[in-house]
Each structure stands twice: as C-alpha cells, then as structure tokens.
ZAMARGU-4260 file (C-alpha; in steps of 0.2 Angstrom, whole numbers, plus 5000, padded with zeros to 4 digits):
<rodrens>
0) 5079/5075/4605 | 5086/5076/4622 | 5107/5069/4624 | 5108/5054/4635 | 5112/5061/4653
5) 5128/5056/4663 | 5128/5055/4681 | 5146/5062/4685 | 5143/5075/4669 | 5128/5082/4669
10) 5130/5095/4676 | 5114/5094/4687 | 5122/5080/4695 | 5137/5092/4700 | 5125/5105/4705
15) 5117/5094/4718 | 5132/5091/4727 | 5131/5108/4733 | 5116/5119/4739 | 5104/5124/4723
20) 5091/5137/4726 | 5076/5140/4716 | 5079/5156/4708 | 5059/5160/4710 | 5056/5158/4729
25) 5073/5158/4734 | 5073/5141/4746 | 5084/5126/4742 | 5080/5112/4734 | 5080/5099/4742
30) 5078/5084/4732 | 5083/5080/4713 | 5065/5076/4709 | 5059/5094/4712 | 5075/5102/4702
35) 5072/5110/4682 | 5089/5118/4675 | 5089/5128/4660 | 5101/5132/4646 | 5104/5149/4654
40) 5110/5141/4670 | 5096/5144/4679 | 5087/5135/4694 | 5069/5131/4697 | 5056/5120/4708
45) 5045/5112/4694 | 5030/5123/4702 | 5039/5139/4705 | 5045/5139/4687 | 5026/5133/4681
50) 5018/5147/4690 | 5033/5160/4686 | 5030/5156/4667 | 5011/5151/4665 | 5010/5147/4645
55) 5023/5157/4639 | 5041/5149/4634 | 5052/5160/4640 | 5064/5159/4655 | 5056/5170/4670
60) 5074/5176/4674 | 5084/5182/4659 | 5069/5181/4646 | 5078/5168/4635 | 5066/5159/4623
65) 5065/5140/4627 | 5064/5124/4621 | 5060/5110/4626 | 5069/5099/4615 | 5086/5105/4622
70) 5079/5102/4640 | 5091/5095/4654 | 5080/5085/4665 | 5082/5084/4683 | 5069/5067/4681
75) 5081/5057/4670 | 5095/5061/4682 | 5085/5054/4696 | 5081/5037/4686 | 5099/5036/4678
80) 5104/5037/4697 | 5092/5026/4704 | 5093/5010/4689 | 5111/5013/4682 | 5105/5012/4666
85) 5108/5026/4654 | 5097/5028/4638 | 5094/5040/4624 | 5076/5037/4622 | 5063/5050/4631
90) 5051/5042/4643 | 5034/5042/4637 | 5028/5044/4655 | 5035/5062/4657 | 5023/5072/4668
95) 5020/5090/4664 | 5032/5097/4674 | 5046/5088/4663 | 5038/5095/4646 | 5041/5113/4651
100) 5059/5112/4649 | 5071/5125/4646 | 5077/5131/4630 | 5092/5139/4624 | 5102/5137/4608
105) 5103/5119/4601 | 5122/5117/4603 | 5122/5122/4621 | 5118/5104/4629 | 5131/5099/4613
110) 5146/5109/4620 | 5142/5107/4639 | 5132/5118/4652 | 5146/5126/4662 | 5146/5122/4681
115) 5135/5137/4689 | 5141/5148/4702 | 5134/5143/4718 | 5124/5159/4722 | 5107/5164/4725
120) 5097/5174/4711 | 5092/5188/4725 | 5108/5194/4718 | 5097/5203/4706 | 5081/5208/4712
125) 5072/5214/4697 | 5073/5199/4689 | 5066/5188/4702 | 5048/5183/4701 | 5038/5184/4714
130) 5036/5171/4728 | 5027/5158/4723 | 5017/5145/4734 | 5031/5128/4738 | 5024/5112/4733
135) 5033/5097/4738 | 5033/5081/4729 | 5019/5069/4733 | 5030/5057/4744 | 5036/5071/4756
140) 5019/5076/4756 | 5013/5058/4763 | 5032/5058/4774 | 5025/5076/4781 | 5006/5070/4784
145) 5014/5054/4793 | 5027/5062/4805 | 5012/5076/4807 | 5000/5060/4810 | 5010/5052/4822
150) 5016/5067/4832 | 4997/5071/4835 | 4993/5054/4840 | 5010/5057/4854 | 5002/5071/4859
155) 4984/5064/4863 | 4992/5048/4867 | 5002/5058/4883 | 4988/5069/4886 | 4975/5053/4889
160) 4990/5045/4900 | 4988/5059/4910 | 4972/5059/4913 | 4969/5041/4917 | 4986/5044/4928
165) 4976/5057/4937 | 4960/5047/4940 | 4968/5035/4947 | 4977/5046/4960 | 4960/5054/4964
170) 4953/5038/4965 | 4967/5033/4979 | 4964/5048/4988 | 4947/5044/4991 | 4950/5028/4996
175) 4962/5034/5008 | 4948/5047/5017 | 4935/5034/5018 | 4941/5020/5027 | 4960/5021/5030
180) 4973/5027/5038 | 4984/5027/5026 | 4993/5045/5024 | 4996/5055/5008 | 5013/5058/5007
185) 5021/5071/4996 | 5038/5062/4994 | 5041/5058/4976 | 5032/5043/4969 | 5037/5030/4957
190) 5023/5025/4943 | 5015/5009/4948 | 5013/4994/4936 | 4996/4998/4932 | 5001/5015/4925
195) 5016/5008/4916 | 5007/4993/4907 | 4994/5008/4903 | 5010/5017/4895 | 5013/5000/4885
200) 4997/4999/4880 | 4994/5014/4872 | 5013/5014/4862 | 5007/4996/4857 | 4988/5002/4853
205) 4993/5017/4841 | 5009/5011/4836 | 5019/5025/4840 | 5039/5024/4843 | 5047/5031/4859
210) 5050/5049/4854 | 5054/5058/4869 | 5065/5045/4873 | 5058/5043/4890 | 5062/5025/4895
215) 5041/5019/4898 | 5049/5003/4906 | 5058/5014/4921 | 5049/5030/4920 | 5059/5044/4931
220) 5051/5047/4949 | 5038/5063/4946 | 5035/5073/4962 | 5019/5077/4967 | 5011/5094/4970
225) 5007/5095/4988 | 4998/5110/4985 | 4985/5101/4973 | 4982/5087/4986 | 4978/5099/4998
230) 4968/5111/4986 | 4957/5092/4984 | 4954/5093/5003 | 4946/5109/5003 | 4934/5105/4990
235) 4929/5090/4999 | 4913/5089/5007 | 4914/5094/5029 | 4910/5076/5031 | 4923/5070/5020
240) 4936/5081/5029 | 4928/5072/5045 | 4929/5057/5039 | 4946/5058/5035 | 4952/5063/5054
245) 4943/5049/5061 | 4951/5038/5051 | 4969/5044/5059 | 4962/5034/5075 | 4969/5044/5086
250) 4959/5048/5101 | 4962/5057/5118 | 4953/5051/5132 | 4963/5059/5147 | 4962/5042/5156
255) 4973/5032/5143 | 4990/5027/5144 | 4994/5042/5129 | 4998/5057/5139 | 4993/5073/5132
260) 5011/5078/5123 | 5011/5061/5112 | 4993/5065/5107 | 4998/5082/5100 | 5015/5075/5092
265) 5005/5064/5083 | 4991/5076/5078 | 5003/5089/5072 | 5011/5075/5063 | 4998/5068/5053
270) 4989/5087/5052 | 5006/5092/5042 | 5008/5074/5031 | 4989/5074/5027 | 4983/5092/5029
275) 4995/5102/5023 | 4997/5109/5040 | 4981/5117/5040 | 4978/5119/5059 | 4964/5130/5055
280) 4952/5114/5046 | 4958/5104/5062 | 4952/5117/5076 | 4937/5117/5065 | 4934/5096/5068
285) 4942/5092/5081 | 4930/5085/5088 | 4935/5068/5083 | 4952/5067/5090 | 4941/5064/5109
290) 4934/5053/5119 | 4925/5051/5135 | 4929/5066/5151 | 4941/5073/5137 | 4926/5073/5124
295) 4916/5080/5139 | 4930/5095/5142 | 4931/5100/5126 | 4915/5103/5122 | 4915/5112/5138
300) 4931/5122/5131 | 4921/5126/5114 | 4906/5135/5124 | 4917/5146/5134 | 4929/5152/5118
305) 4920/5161/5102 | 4931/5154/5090 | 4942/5138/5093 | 4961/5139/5087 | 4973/5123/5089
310) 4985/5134/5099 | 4975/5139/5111 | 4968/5122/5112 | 4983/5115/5117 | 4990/5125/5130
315) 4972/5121/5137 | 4975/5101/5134 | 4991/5103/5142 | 4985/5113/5156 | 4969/5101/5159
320) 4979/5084/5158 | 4998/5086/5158 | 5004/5075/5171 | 5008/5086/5187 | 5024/5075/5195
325) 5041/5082/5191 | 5054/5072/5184 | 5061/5066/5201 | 5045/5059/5205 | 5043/5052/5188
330) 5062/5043/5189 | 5055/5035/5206 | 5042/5028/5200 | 5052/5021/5185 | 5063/5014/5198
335) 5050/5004/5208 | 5040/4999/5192 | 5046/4980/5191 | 5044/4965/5178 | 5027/4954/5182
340) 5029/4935/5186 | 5019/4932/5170 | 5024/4950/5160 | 5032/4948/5144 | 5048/4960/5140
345) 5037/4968/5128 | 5024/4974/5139 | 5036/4977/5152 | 5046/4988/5141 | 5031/4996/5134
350) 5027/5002/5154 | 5045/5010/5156 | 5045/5018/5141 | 5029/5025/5145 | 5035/5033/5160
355) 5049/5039/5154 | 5041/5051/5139 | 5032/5061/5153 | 5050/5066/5158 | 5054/5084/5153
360) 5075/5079/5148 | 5073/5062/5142 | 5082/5047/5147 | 5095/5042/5140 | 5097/5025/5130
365) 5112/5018/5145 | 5101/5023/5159 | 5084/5015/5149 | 5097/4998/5149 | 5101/5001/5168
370) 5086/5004/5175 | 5079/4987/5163 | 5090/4977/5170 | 5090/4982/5188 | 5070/4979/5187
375) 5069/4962/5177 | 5064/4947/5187 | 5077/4940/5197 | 5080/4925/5188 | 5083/4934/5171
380) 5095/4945/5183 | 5103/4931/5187 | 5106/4923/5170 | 5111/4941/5164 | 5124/4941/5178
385) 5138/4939/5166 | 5132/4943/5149 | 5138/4959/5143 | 5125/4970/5134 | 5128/4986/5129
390) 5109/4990/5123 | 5092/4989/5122 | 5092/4980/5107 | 5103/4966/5113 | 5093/4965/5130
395) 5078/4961/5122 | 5084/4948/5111 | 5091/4939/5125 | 5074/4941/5135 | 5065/4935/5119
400) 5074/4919/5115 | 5072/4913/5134 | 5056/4917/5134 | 5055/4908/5117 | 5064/4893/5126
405) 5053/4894/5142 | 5038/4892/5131 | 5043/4877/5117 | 5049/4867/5133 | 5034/4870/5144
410) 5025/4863/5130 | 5033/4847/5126 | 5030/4840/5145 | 5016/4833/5146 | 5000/4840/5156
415) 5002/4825/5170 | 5018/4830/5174 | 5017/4849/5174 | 5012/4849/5194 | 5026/4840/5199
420) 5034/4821/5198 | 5020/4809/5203 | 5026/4801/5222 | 5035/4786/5221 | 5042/4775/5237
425) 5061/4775/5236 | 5066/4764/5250 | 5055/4752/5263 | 5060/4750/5283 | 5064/4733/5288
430) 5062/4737/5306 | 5042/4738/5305 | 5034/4737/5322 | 5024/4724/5325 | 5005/4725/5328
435) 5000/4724/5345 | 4986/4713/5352 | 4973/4725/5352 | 4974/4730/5336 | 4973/4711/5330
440) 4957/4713/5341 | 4949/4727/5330 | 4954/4721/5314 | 4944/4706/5319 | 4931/4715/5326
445) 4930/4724/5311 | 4931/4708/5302 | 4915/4702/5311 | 4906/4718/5309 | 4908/4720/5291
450) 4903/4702/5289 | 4886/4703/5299 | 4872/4710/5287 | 4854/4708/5291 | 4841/4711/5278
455) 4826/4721/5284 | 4814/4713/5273 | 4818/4693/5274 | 4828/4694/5291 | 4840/4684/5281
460) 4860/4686/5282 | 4871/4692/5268 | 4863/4706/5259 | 4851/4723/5262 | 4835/4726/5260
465) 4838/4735/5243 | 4843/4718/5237 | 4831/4706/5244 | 4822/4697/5232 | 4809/4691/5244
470) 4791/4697/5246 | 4793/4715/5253 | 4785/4718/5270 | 4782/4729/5283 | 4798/4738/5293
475) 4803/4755/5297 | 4816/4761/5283 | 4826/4770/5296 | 4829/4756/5311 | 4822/4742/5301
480) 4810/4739/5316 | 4793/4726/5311 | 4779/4731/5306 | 4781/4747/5307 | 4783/4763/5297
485) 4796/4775/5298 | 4784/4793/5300 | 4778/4782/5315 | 4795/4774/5321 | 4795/4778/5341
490) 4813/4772/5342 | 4817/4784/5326 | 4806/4799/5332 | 4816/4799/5348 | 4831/4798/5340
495) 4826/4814/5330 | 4819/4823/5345 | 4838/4820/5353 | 4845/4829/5336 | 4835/4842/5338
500) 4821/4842/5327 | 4804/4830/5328 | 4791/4825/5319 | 4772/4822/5325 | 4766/4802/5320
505) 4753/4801/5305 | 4737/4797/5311 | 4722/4793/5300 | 4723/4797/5283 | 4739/4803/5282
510) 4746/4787/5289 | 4736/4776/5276 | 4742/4786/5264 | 4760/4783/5271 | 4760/4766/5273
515) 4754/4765/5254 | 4769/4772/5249 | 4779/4763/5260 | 4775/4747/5252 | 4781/4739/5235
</rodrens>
C-alpha cells in the first residue's frame, strides 16, 4: 500500500522545482501530471515509460524488477497539491498509466528516495530506449488544438480583410475613371471607417483577441504601391484608359484664355499623379485633351508624323500656339489693362494674372501689388490712398468687403429711389409777375372754346355724338356736315386732296353699301 505523499517531502515535489527529463525521449517534463518516478531515481512521461516497457515490470533503464505497490505517484502529488488534503488510501480512479509504477525494494519509499542529481540520462547511451512518440495530456491537447484553432482563424480572418480591402480600392478606382476627376494618389492612405468597422466585425464575428497587437481602432497609415495602380491601367480596356483622360476636363482649344504652357503643366501633372508618368499611353490618346482649330491641328500633326510622341508633340504645341509678344509687350499690356465699372476684383485679378503667366521671368508678388493698385478703379484708388497694404492678400480683402458693403446697401434702398431723390419745390418767389391782359383773354377764350360742344347727331350742346342718346341720323363723321356721308363729304375730300392724298365719292352700290354701315 503506497505511504501517504508530502508536498515539501516527496521527493517528486522537490524534483519539480527544477528541470526533470524523461529519461526515454530525453525532453523535459513539463507538467506533474505527465511525471512517473521510480525507486531507482529514474524519470519517465507516463507514455515513454508505457511504450519503453510494454508488459514487462522492469525499469527500461537499470533493469530493476518493479512494483507497483511501492510506487511514488506523480498523480497523488498533483491532487495532494491541488485539494490540500493528504490521504493514505489509493484512489479507485487510477488510470493505467498510474498502475504501472515503479518497483524497488519495499523499504525504499520507508527510508526516503534521495534527491536525484539533476542530469539528463543521455549520460549513458546504452541504456536509453529508443525515442518514443510524446503524448501530452488531454488538456494541453485541447489548449494546443485551441491556440492552433484560433491562430488559423487570425490568419484567414487577415487574409479575408485583405481581400475585401482590396475590392474596395478596385472599386474606387473604377469609380474614379468613369466619371470623375478625382486623381489617384500614391501618398499614404489612412483606412477609412468602413474598413475599420469591417476590422471590428470580423474580431467580433470569430471571437478572436488582438494578437499582433496592432491597434484596429487606429490602424497605422499603409502606403500604396504605385506600381500596382498603374499595372491596373494597363490592363484596362483603350476606352477605359480614354475615359479616364477625358475625365481630367482639360482641353486645349488654341482660342481659350489657357495659353499653351498651363495646358502642358497640367497635363504632365495629372499624367504623372494618375498615369504613372506614362507619356507613351498619353501620345497614344491624346486626342481628347483638344478641341476646336486645336483638334483640327492635331489631327493634321498625326497625318504628317508616323508615330506620335508627347515630346515632339509639344515643341509642336508650343511652336503652333505660344504667344509671339515678348515680355515688354506683354508688361504693356498689363499696364493698360484696367478694372471695368461693373468687374469684380475677382475677375479683374483673374485677367492680370493671366497676362502675367505668358511672361518668360515671372512677376514678382510687389510688382503684381503695384500694377493692381495703380489699375483699380479710381474710387477704390482713392479710398486705398492711405491704407497701407503690403500684399495681394490684404488687397483683396479690402476690395471684397467694399464691394460686400456696396452690394448690402444698394439693396436696402428701395427701387423708387435708386434713380435719384424724387423733385421736391424748396422755396417759392413772392415776386410773381402778374398776367397780362392778353393772356386773361386766351384763358377766356379757351374757357369758351372748351365749353362749346355741338353734338353731330341731335345738334344739341354739351355732349358728342358718341354720347347722344337720341335717334342717330344722317352726318358726315369727319365735319359732322347733314345728311351726308363721309366717303362723299366734299368739304372733307377737299380737305384730303390739300393733304395730299384723295379719294373718288362712292356712287351706286358702293355708296348704298356705305351709307348702310354708316348708320346705327
């Protein structure tokens, strides 16, 4: 019957709190579960020693008979470490590995196993088994299968992130050459919030902790491969790639107010930021980068050359439309262009500025500020008399906020009053000249004459023949003559012969027909 086992006596306990190696496969053991001791002072995993022995009872090392009643168990160390409690009776759950104990003489668990000497048993060659498969216990077997579990489902879980990652930024691409003119830029890029809640999800999904300790929340800036972004251009379809320059909408016309060295700056530019710099695929479409005579001219350009290349093409843009004044020219007609009554700064400025790129050494910012301020109009001038600017930026703040103030007050007055104060009488004579006589007389005539009014119809006072209300009779509509008409009014066909035109008098029918009408 085996001797109740002591946690600070037994001597597997002490071994423990060093290295132990199996004295069959060499390896340390790990855990007191997996450890079987002997009386001999040897070693063993449970299923090193199980194969080393197979049915016999022996030790596979010194070949000292066993027996498993004087067995120190590595199991009951375990439990009397784990519960505290020390007991003398064997457990009736003993697994098989327990049974196959180690036998020495019976008073040797009596007197006390000596502490071993920490060394391996490779010391003596020919008395180490052979190696023998490891078997670990069935808890680290489940602890192995879960971390092996979880750190494939890390793996897929990054691999399927990167994927979707990489949808998406096809997907943005393609956006961009359809109908944008956004540019692909190959700065570094920061994870949107799509792709980090994706991140979220899938930690959430699988339930797998943060193991590469990469913060998902703030996920470092990644750079971007140029070279794959312009690798998806050249497997784009010739009307993708098309598509994608006339989407930069910048066209040369030869007529426009963008001279011919801005329209290559910005083509170069957005060649390089979305093309890689491939000048070769934009000789090849260039095409749409013109527009009217320029569109005429370089089709004309592509019959006379056998193969078009963007250098030559623009020494032959320069040569065609560069602007043929020199600089003095140019600086004159900076000078003489000046502000508009009813030009903005704005547009004014824009007009300068324009001027001033066709110069071959560029203006300077001061002589920009100058040549502004000398060609405002001459009330700003005035107003900017005394007020000390020192650059473009502060002039056009000024200009802004008067024009700003010109505007709300112009309308808060009123329409009525925008074309001047209405005429008012701000002081009357005294010395007024009387009226003469003969004025008194033509009032009075007047007087009369606007009193005596005839009607045609009744020969009554008072009213005119529109508004008698008597029987309507016979008169002439143009002398108001007695029975007669007016076609055949002698008094008013003389009248119209003196004017000079005349009219024959209706006779017959026509008069009939005349005098019908004439009547109501």
């Amino acid at each position: 019957m085996a001797r109740p086992v002591s946690e600070k006596s037994n001597p597997l306990y002490q071994r423990m709190a060093g290295e132990t190696f199996c004295c069959v496969c060499s390896k340390e053991v790990e855990y007191p579960a997996q450890l079987l001791a002997t009386g001999c002072n040897h070693y063993f995993h449970h299923v090193c020693f199980s194969t080393a022995t197979g049915n016999s009872k022996v030790c596979p090392i010194c070949k000292t008979a066993l027996s498993k009643s004087t067995l120190s168990l590595a199991e009951e160390l375990s439990a009397a470490q784990s519960s505290g409690i020390q007991t003398r009776s064997k457990s009736k759950s003993r697994t098989v590995a327990q049974d196959l104990l180690v036998a020495g003489s019976s008073n040797s668990i009596q007197t006390g196993i000596p502490e071993p000497v920490q060394q391996s048993c490779n010391d003596n060659p020919a008395l180490v088994a052979g190696p023998a498969p490891v078997v670990q216990p069935m808890f680290s077997l489940q602890q192995s299968i879960a971390e092996a579990v979880a750190a494939a489902l890390t793996q897929q879980t990054h691999v399927l992130s990167k994927a979707i990652e990489d949808g998406f930024h096809r997907m943005s691409f393609n956006s961009v050459a359809q109908g944008g003119n956004d540019q692909v830029h190959s700065a570094p890029r920061q994870s949107s919030p799509a792709r980090q809640q994706q991140h979220q999800s899938f930690e959430q999904l699988f339930g797998i902790s943060n193991r590469d300790g990469v913060d998902r929340r703030n996920p470092v800036p990644e750079m971007v491969a140029p070279q794959a972004e312009f690798r998806e251009m050249h497997n784009l379809r010739p009307d993708r790639i098309s598509q994608t320059i006339y989407n930069w909408k910048v066209r040369f016309s030869g007529h426009s107010s963008m001279t011919v060295e801005d329209f290559l700056y910005r083509v170069e530019a957005l060649t390089n930021q979305t093309l890689g710099g491939d000048f070769e695929m934009l000789a090849r479409y260039a095409s749409n980068l013109f527009e009217g005579s320029a569109s005429e001219w370089f089709w004309r350009y592509h019959r006379s050359v056998t193969r078009v290349r963007w250098i030559d093409l623009s020494i032959a843009l320069r040569a065609q439309f560069s602007d043929g004044r020199t600089d003095l020219e140019i600086r004159t007609a900076i000078s003489h262009r000046k502000q508009k009554p009813n030009e903005t700064f704005d547009n004014f400025y824009e007009a300068i500025v324009n001027l001033a790129d066709r110069l071959e050494q560029p203006m300077s910012e001061q002589s920009l500020l100058e040549v502004l301020r000398a060609n405002l109009l001459i009330e700003v001038q005035h107003e900017l008399l005394y007020v000390p600017i020192n650059n473009v930026v502060q002039l056009r703040q000024f200009v802004r906020k008067r024009e700003r103030f010109l505007l709300s007050t112009t309308r808060s007055i009123p329409a009525t009053r925008r074309f001047g104060p209405r005429p008012q009488i701000n002081e009357v004579s005294v010395q007024a000249e009387l009226a003469t006589g003969s004025d008194r007389e033509e009032d009075e005539s007047f007087a009369v004459e606007a009193v005596i009014i005839s009607c045609w119809n009744c020969r009554k006072p008072g009213h005119h023949y529109q508004d008698c209300k008597a029987e309507r009779t016979v008169f002439c509509y143009g002398c108001g003559d007695a029975d007669t008409y007016r076609p055949s009014c002698r008094k008013c066909i003389s009248s119209a012969s003196k004017n000079g035109w005349s009219r024959a008098p209706l006779t017959g029918a026509r008069k009939l027909i005349s005098k019908a009408t004439n009547t109501e």
